[in-house]
N, C-alpha and C positions, 0 to 999 in steps of 0.2 A: 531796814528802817530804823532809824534812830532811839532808841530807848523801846525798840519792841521786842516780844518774846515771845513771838508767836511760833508756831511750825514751823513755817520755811524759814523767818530769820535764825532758829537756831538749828537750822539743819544742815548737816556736815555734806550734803550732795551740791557739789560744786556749781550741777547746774542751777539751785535756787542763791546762787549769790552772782547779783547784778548790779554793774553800772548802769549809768545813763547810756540809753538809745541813741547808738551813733552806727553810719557802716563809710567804709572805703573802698572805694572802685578806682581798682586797676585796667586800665585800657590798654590796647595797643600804645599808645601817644601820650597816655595823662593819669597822672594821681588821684585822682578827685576824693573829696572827706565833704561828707554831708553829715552840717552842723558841726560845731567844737564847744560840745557840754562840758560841764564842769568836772568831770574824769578823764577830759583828754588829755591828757599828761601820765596818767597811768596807762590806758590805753596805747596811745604811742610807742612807751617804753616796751611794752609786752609784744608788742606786733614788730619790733626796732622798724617803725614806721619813719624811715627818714628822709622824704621826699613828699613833697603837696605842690601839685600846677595850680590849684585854683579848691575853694572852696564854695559850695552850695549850703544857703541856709533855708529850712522849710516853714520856720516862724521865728519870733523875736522872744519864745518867752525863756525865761532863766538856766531852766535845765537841755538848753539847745544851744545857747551863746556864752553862759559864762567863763568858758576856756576861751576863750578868744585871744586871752593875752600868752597864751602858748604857742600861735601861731606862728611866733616871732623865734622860734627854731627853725620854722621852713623857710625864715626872709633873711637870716644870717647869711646865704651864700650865692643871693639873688641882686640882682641889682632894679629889676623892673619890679613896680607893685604888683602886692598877691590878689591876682582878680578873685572877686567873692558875685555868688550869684543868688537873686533872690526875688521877692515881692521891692515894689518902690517902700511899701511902708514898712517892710524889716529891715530892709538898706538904710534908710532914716533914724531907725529905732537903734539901730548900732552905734549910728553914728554920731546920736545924743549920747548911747550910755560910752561909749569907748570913742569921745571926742578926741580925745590928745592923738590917736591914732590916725583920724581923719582931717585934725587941722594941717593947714597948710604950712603950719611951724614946724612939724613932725617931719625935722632931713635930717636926724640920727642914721646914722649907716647902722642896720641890724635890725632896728624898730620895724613892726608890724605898719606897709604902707596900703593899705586898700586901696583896690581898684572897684568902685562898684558896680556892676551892671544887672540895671533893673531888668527884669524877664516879662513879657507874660503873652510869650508864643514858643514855639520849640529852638533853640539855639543846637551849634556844632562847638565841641569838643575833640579837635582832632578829628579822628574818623566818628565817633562817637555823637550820633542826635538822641540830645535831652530835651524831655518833653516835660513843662511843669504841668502838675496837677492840683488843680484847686477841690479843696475839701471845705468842709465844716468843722469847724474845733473852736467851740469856744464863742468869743469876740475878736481874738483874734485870728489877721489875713494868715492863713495857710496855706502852703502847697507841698505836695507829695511830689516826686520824680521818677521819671522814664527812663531809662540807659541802653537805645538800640545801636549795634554796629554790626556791619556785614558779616556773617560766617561765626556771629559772637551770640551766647545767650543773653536774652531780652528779660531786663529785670525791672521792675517797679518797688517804689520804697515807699509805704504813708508813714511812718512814724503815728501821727498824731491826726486821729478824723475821727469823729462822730456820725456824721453823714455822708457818703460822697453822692455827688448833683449826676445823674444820668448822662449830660454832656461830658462828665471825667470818666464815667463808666466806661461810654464807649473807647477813650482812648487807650483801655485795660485788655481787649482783646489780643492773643493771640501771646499773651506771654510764659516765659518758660519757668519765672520766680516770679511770683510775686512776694512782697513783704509787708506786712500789714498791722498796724495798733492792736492789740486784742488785750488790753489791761487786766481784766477780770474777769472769775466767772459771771456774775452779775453785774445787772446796767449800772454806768456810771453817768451824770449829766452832760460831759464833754468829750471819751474817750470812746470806743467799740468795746463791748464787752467780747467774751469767747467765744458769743452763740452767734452775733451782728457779726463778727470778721468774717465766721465760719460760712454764715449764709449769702460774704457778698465772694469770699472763693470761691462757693459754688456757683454761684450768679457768672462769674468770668472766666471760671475753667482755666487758669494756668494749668500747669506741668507739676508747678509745686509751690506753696503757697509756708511762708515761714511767718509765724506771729511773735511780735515784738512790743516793744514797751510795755514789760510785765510787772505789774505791780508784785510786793509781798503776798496778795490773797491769791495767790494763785503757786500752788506747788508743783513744780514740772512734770514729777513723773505720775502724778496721779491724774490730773490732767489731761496730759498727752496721751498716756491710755485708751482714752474715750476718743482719738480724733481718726478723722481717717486717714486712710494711709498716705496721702498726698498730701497731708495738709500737717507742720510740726511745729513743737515751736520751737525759735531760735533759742541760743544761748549764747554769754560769751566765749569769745575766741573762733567761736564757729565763721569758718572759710565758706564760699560755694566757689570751685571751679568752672 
């Protein structure tokens, strides 16, 4: 955090120093990157992430879109637009703030050419059904995602939820990761704090249940101490096979 000196920002344990909340899904068939915050560019480098089919966004606010114009590394040796998948009103929201990318001006060869497609039922990714997930965060439209494929682990991603609606719960069953908001120890107005994330993993029983978008108030290893064995949190760099 910027100009703070608290515990975890000046702690030399690698796992309390975080980017922005992003993951990458490797399929059989396709690249996929959900969201390009404003550290994808660092990210990319570290992972030599040099390959994206298609990008999913799960809301329009800053720390999930503002890399956007790095995209334009994965369109350098493409010739079709990079489909991006979302809410209609985040599809729209990009395409106010990062106009010159979706006008019909924009025939630069290299330039970032979106393809949009608005979601709001399960679509196919290659072998790969993604199912979106409508949450609560906020005022703004959000949605978490699904990633099932035959013979592959079933993973779920909320980044960013407050509440989820019973109709999204049910679609949580039966998976093998889930990935879940858990910002803080204590409640926060728009986010899950550590005690809500913990109580909706237990609510749907994955297999393993990783909590993400962790604020500075929260130190990892003291934390994660207290959680149960199934349930950790993420850090960066961290792979799941």
């Amino acid at each position: 955090m910027i100009g703070c000196d608290c515990a975890t920002c000046t702690s030399d344990d690698p796992k309390n120093q975080r980017m922005r909340s992003s993951v990458h899904i490797q399929t059989s068939t396709h690249s996929i990157l959900v969201d390009s915050g404003p550290d994808l560019r660092q990210q990319a480098l570290r992972h030599n992430l040099r390959k994206v089919d298609a990008v999913l966004y799960t809301h329009c606010h800053l720390d999930h879109i503002t890399g956007f114009d790095e995209l334009r590394a994965y369109c350098w040796r493409r010739d079709e637009p990079l489909p991006m998948y979302s809410s209609k009103s985040c599809l729209d929201e990009l395409a106010r703030v990062f106009a010159w990318a979706f006008s019909p001006d924009n025939v630069h060869k290299g330039y970032i050419k979106p393809a949009p497609h608005p979601i709001d039922a399960p679509f196919m990714l290659g072998k790969t059904k993604i199912t979106p997930l409508p949450v609560k965060h906020g005022s703004v439209e959000t949605i978490g995602f699904r990633f099932d494929e035959p013979h592959q682990p079933s993973i779920a991603y909320i980044p960013d939820a407050k509440e989820v609606p019973d109709s999204t719960v049910a679609l949580l069953t039966g998976l093998d990761h889930f990935i879940i908001d858990a910002l803080r120890p204590f409640p926060h107005p728009t986010h899950f704090s550590l005690a809500e994330a913990v109580n909706l993993s237990q609510q749907i029983k994955p297999k393993k249940t990783w909590l993400t978008h962790i604020s500075h108030e929260t130190d990892y290893q003291a934390e994660e101490a207290m959680l149960p064995k199934n349930i950790r949190y993420a850090y960066d760099t961290l792979t799941i096979s």
